[in-house]
C-alpha positions in Angstrom: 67.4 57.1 137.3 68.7 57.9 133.7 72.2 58.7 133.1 72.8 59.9 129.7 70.2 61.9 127.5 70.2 62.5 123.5 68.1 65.3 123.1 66.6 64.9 119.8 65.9 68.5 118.9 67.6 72.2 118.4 67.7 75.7 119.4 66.2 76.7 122.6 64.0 73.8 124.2 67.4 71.6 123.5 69.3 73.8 126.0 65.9 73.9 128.2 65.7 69.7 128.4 69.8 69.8 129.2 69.5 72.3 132.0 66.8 70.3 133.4 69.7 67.4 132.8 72.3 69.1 134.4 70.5 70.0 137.5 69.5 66.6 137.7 73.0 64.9 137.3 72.1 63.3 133.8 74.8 64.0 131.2 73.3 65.1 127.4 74.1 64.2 123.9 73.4 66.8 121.8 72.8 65.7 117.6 72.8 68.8 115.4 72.6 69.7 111.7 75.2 71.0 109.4 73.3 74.5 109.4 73.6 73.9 113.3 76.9 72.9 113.7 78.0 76.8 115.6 74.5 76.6 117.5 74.7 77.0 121.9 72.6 73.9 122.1 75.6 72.1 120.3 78.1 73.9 122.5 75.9 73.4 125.8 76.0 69.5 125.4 78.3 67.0 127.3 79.0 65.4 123.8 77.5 66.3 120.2 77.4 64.9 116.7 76.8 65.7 113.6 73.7 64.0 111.9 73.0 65.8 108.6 72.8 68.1 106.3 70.8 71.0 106.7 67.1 69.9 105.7 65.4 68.9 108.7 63.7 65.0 107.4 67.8 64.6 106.8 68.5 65.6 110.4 66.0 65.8 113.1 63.6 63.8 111.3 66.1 60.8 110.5 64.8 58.3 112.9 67.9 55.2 112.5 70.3 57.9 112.6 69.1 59.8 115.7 69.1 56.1 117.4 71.8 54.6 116.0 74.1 58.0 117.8 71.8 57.5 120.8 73.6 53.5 121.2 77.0 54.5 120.2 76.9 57.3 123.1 75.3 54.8 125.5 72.6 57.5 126.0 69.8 55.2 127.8 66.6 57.9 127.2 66.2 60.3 124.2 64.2 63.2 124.7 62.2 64.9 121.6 61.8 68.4 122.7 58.7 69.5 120.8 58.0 69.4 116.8 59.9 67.3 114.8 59.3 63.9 116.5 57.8 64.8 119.5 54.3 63.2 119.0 56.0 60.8 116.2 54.0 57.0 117.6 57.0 55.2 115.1 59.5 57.0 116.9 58.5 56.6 120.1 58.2 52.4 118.9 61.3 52.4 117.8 62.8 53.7 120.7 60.8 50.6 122.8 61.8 48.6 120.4 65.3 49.4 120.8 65.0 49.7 125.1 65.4 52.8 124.6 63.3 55.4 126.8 61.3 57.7 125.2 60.8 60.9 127.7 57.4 61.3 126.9 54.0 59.1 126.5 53.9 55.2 125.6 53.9 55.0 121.3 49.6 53.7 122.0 48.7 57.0 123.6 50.7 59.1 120.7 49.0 57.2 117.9 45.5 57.8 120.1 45.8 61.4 120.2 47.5 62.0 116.9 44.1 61.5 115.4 42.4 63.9 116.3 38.8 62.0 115.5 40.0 59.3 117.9 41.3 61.6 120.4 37.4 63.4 120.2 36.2 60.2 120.2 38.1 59.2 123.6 37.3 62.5 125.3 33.8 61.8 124.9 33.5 58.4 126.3 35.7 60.1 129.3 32.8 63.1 129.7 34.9 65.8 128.3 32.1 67.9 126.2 33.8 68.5 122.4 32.9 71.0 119.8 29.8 69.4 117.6 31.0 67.4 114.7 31.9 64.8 112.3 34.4 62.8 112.8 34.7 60.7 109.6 34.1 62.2 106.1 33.4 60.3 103.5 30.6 60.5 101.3 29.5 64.3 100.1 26.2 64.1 100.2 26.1 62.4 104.1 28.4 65.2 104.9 25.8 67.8 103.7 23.3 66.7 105.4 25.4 66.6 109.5 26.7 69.9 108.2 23.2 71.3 107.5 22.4 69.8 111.3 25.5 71.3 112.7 25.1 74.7 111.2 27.5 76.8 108.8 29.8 78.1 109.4 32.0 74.9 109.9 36.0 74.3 110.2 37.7 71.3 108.6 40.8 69.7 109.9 43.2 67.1 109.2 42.8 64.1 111.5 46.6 64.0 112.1 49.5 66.9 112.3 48.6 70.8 113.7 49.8 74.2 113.5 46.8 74.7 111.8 48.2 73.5 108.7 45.2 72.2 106.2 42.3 74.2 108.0 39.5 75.8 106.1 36.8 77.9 107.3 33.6 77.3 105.5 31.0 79.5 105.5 28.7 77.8 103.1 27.2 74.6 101.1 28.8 75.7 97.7 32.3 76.1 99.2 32.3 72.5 101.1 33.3 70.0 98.3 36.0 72.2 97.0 37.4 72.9 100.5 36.8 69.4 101.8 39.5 68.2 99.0 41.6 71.2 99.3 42.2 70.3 103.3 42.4 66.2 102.2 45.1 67.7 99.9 47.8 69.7 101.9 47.4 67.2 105.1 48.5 64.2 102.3 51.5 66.5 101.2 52.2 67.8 105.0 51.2 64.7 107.3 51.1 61.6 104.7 47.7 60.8 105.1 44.5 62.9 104.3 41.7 62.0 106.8 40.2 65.1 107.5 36.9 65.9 110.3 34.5 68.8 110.8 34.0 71.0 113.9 31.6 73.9 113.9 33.6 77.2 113.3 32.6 79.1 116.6 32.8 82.5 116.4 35.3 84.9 118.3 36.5 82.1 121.1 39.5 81.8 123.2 42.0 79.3 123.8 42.7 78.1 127.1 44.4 74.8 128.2 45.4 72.4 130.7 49.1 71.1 131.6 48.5 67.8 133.1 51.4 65.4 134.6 50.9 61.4 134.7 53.4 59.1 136.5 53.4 55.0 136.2 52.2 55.0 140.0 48.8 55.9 139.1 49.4 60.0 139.8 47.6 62.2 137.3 47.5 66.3 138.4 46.9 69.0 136.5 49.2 72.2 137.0 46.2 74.5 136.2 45.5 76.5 133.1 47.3 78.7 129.9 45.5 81.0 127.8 46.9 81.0 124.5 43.9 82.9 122.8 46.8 85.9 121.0 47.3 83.5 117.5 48.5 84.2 114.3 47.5 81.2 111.6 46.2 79.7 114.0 50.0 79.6 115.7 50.3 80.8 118.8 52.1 83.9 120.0 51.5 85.5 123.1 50.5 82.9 126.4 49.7 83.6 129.9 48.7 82.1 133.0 46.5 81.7 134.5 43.5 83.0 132.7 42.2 86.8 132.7 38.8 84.6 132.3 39.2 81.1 134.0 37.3 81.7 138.5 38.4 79.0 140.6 35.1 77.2 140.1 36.0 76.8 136.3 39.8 76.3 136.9 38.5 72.8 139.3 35.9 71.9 136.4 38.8 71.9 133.4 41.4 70.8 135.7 39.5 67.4 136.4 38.4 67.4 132.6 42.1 67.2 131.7 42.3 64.5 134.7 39.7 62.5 133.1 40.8 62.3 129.8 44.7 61.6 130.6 43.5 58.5 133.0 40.7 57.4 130.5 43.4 56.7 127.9 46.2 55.7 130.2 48.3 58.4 129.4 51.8 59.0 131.3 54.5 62.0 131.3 53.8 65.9 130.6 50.6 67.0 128.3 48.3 69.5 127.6 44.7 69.4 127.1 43.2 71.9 124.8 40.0 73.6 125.3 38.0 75.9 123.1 35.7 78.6 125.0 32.8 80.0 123.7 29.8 81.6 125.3 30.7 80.6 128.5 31.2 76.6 127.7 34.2 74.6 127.3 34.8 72.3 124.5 37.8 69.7 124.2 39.5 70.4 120.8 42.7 68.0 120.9 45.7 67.0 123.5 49.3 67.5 122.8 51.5 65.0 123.6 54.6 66.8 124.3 56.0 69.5 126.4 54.7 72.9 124.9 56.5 76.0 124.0 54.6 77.7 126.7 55.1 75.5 129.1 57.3 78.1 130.8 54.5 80.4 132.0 52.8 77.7 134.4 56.1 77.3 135.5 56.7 80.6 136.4 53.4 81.0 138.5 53.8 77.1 139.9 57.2 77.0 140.3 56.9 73.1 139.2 59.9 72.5 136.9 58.2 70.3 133.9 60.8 68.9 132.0 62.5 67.6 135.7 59.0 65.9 136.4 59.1 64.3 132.4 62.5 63.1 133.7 61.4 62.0 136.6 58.0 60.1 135.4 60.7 58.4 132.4 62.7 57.2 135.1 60.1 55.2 137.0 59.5 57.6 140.0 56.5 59.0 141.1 55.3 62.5 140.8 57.1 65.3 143.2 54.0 67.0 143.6 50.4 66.0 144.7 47.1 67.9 143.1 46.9 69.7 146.7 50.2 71.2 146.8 49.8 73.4 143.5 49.0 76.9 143.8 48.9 79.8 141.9 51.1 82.6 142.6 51.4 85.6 140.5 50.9 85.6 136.9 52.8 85.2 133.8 53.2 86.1 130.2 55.6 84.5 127.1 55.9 86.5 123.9 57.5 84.6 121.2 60.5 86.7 119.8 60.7 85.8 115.7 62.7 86.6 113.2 60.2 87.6 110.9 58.7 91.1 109.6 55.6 92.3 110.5 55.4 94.9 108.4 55.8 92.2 105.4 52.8 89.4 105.9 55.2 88.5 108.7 57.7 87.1 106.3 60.9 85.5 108.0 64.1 87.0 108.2 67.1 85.1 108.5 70.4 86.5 108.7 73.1 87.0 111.1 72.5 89.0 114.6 75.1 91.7 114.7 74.0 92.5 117.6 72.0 90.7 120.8 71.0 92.1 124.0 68.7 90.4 126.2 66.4 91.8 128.6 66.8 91.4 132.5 66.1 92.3 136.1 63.4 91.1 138.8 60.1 88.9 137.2 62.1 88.3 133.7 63.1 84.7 131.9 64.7 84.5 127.9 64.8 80.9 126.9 66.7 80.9 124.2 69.7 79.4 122.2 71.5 82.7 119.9 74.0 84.7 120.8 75.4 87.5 119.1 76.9 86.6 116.2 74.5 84.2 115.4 72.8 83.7 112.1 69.2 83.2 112.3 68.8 80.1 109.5 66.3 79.9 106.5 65.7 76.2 107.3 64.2 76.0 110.4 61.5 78.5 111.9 62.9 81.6 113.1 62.4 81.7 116.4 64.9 83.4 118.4 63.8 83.6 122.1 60.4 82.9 124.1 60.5 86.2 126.6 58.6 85.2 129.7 58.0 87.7 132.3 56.3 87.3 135.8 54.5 89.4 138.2 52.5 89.7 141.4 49.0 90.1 139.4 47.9 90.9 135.6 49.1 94.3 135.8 52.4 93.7 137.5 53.4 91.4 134.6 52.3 93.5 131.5 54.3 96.7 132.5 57.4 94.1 133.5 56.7 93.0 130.0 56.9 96.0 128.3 59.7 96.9 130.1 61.3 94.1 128.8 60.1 94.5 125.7 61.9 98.1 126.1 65.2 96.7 126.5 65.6 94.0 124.2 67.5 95.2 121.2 68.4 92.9 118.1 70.1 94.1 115.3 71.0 92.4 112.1 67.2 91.2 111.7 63.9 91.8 111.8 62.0 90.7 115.2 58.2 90.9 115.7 59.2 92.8 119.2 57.1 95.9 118.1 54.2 94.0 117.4 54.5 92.2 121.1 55.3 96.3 122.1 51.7 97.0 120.3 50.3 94.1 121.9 51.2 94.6 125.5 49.6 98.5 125.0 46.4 97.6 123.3 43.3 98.1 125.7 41.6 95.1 124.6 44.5 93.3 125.9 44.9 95.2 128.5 41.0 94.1 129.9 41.8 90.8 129.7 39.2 90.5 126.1 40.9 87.6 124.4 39.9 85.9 121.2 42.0 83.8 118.8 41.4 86.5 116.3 42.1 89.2 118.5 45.0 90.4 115.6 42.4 90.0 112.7 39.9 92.2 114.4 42.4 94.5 115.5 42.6 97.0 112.6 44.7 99.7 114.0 47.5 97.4 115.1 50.2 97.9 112.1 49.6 102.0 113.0 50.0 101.5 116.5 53.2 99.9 115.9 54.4 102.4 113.2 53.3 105.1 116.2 55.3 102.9 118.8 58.4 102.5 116.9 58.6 106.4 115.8 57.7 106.6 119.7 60.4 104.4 120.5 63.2 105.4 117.9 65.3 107.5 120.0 65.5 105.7 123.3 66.0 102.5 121.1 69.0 104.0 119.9 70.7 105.6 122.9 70.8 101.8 124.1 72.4 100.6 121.2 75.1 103.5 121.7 74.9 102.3 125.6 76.0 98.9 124.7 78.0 99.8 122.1 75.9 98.1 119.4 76.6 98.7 116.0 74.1 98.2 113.3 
C-alpha cells in the first residue's frame, strides 16, 4: 500500500484526496503557493511546503519542483487532483521516470486521450459511435468540401486542452477560414500546440457521462451515469445523477460503451467517458483522465468512495467493487458555489469572506477548502464550495437543494448562489428538460433571480443577524 502522498493541487479536491488519505492510513504532503500559504488544504496536511510564488506555472505547474519536495518528504505516490497536471502525459513520465506513482492512468493512455482526434479515433475502432467529423485539418479547400458533406453548422476544437477554451461555432462557409485560424490561435497560446478538428454543432443536446474504474487485475466497471447538461462557456455548473433522461436499457448500453473504450486502450484508475445526446443517440465526444469535479454526485447515490478506489487501483490492488454490486440509490445534485457576479457577465470576485456559513442537515455535502476569514484569490478560479445535496428521488433532492441553497450565506463576496436559487426553481429544470444551453435559452433567468433575491432579502438577513454575521 502507499504510505505517504504529495497532493499536487489546492483548495477543495486537495482536502478531498487527504481525507480519502487519512481514512486510508496514508499520511499527505501538502505543496502550496505563496497566495496559499493561510489556505485549510495547507493546514489539513501532515506536512506542507512552500513551492512558489503566486502564479500557478511557478507553483502547481512547476513539474521538478513538485517532484523534487515529493523525494525529500519520502512521499512514494503524488496525486494531481484535477486541472493543473492532472492529464499532464510529461508529468505523469516523469513521475515513472523517477519511481514515483502517479495516482492516476499510465503517461501512454494520458497522451492517447489528450488528443482528442486520437481519442475519437480509438473510440471508434472500440465501437463507440462519435459525433461526424474531421479529425485532421489541413488544407482549406479539403476541409470545405467534408464540411459541405457533414453539414453547417459545425464546431471546431483544439485537439489537446478543454474547458471549451478555443471552440467556435460555425454556422457558415464564409466564416470557416477565419475561425479555423482563430481556434489554431488561442489553443497555441493556451495548450502549446494548435491542432484543431471539426464535429458537427448539434443543436440543443445534453451532456451525460460515464465514471468508469480500471484496476491492473483486468477489472473495468462503470459506476453509472452524470448529467452535466447546466453549462456556462461550455463549463460546467450544475451536475446530477443519475439522468432525468438515461432508462435502464440506455444506462447498460453507455455503461459498456465506457467499458469498451477504457479496456480498448488499456486504461487503468478513475475516468469519465463523455457522451453527447441528441435526438435520442449517443455520441462519444472525449474521456477525461482524471477524477472530476463532480465526481461527488455518483458518489452520493453509489456510495463508492472514488478517490479510495484511485488509491487503491495505484497501490496494486484490485477493485473493491464488481459491475453487479453497483446500484443506484436516490439521486443527487452538485451546484458549484463561485465567487463571481452574475449580474456582471459573471465576472469574478475575489476578496476576503467576512463571513461563511455553510449549509447542513439530513441529504447535504460542502466540499470545500475556505473558512471565514478567507480571501477568495484573483489568481486561481474562484471557486469556493461544490454544494452537493442527496435525496430519495428527483424531487426529494431539488427542494433539499434549495433549502440548502436557503441557508448558505456568504458575505464579503459575490457568489452565483441566486443563480443556482433561479435554477433549482425554473420549470424546465424542474421537468427534467436539459440542454447544454439551457442558460442561453433561458431569457427570463437574470429577472427571476432579481425576483428571488428581493423574495429572499429579508429572511437572508434575519440569518445573518441569527449567526451574528456582520457585513
Amino acid at each position: 500500500m502507499i504510505n505517504k502522498i504529495l497532493v499536487a493541487n489546492r483548495g477543495e479536491i486537495a482536502i478531498r484526496v487527504m481525507r480519502a488519505a487519512r481514512e486510508s492510513g496514508i499520511a499527505t504532503v501538502a505543496v502550496y503557493s505563496e497566495a496559499d500559504k493561510d489556505s485549510l488544504f495547507v493546514k489539513y496536511g501532515d506536512e506542507a511546503y512552500c513551492i512558489g510564488p503566486a502564479s500557478a506555472r511557478e507553483s502547481y505547474l512547476n513539474i521538478p519542483s513538485i517532484i523534487k519536495v515529493a523525494k525529500t518528504f519520502g512521499a512514494d505516490a503524488i496525486h494531481p487532483g484535477y486541472g493543473f497536471l492532472a492529464e499532464n502525459a510529461d508529468f505523469a513520465r516523469v513521475c515513472e521516470k523517477e519511481g514515483i506513482i502517479f495516482i492516476g492512468p499510465s503517461s501512454q493512455a494520458l497522451e492517447l486521450v489528450g488528443n482528442k482526434t486520437h481519442a475519437r479515433e480509438a473510440a471508434q475502432a472500440a465501437g463507440v459511435p462519435v459525433v461526424p467529423g474531421i479529425n485532421q485539418c489541413s488544407d482549406l479547400a479539403e476541409i470545405e468540401i467534408e464540411v459541405e458533406k457533414i453539414g453547417y453548422p459545425v464546431i471546431i476544437k483544439p485537439s489537446d486542452g478543454g474547458g471549451g477554451i478555443g471552440m467556435q461555432v460555425v454556422n457558415r462557409k464564409n466564416e470557416l477560414k477565419r475561425s479555423l485560424e482563430m481556434s489554431s490561435t488561442i489553443a497555441s497560446r493556451a495548450f502549446g500546440k494548435g491542432d484543431v478538428y471539426i464535429e458537427k454543432y448539434l443543436q440543443h443536446p445534453r451532456h451525460i457521462e460515464v465514471q468508469v474504474l480500471a484496476d491492473c487485475h483486468g477489472n473495468v466497471v462503470h459506476l453509472c451515469e452524470r448529467e452535466c447538461s447546466i453549462q456556462r462557456m461550455h463549463n460546467k455548473l450544475v451536475e446530477e445523477a443519475p439522468s432525468p433522461i438515461v432508462t435502464p436499457e440506455i444506462r447498460a448500453e453507455m455503461g459498456r460503451m465506457a467499458v469498451d473504450f477504457a479496456r480498448k486502450i488499456d486504461y487503468r484508475g478513475a475516468g469519465t467517458v463523455e457522451f453527447i445526446y441528441c435526438e435520442e443517440r449517443f455520441y462519444f465526444i472525449e474521456m477525461n483522465a482524471r477524477v472530476q469535479v463532480e465526481h461527488t454526485v455518483t458518489e452520493m447515490v453509489t456510495g463508492v468512495d472514488i478517490i479510495k478506489e484511485q488509491l487503491r487501483i495505484a497501490s496494486g490492488l484490485p477493485l473493491s467493487i464488481a459491475q453487479e454490486e453497483v446500484k443506484i440509490n436516490g439521486w443527487s445534485i452538485e451546484c458549484r458555489i463561485n465567487a463571481e457576479d452574475p449580474f456582471n457577465n459573471f465576472a469574478p470576485s475575489p476578496g476576503a469572506l467576512k463571513a461563511y456559513r455553510s449549509p447542513g442537515g439530513i441529504g447535504i455535502r460542502v466540499d470545500s477548502g475556505v473558512y471565514n476569514g478567507f480571501v477568495i484569490s484573483p489568481y486561481y478560479h474562484p471557486m469556493i464550495s461544490k454544494l452537493i445535496a442527496w435525496g430519495r428521488d428527483r424531487d426529494e433532492v431539488i427542494a433539499r437543494m434549495k433549502r440548502a441553497l436557503y441557508e448558505y450565506i456568504i458575505v464579503g463576496v459575490k457568489t452565483n448562489i441566486i443563480l443556482h436559487k433561479a435554477i433549482m426553481e425554473n420549470p424546465r429544470f424542474v421537468s427534467g428538460d436539459l440542454y447544454t444551453d439551457f442558460l442561453s435559452l433561458e431569457k427570463d433567468l437574470t429577472q427571476d433571480m432579481l425576483q428571488i433575491q428581493e423574495r429572499d432579502r429579508a429572511s437572508v438577513e434575519r440569518l445573518k443577524e441569527t449567526f451574528k454575521f456582520i457585513s
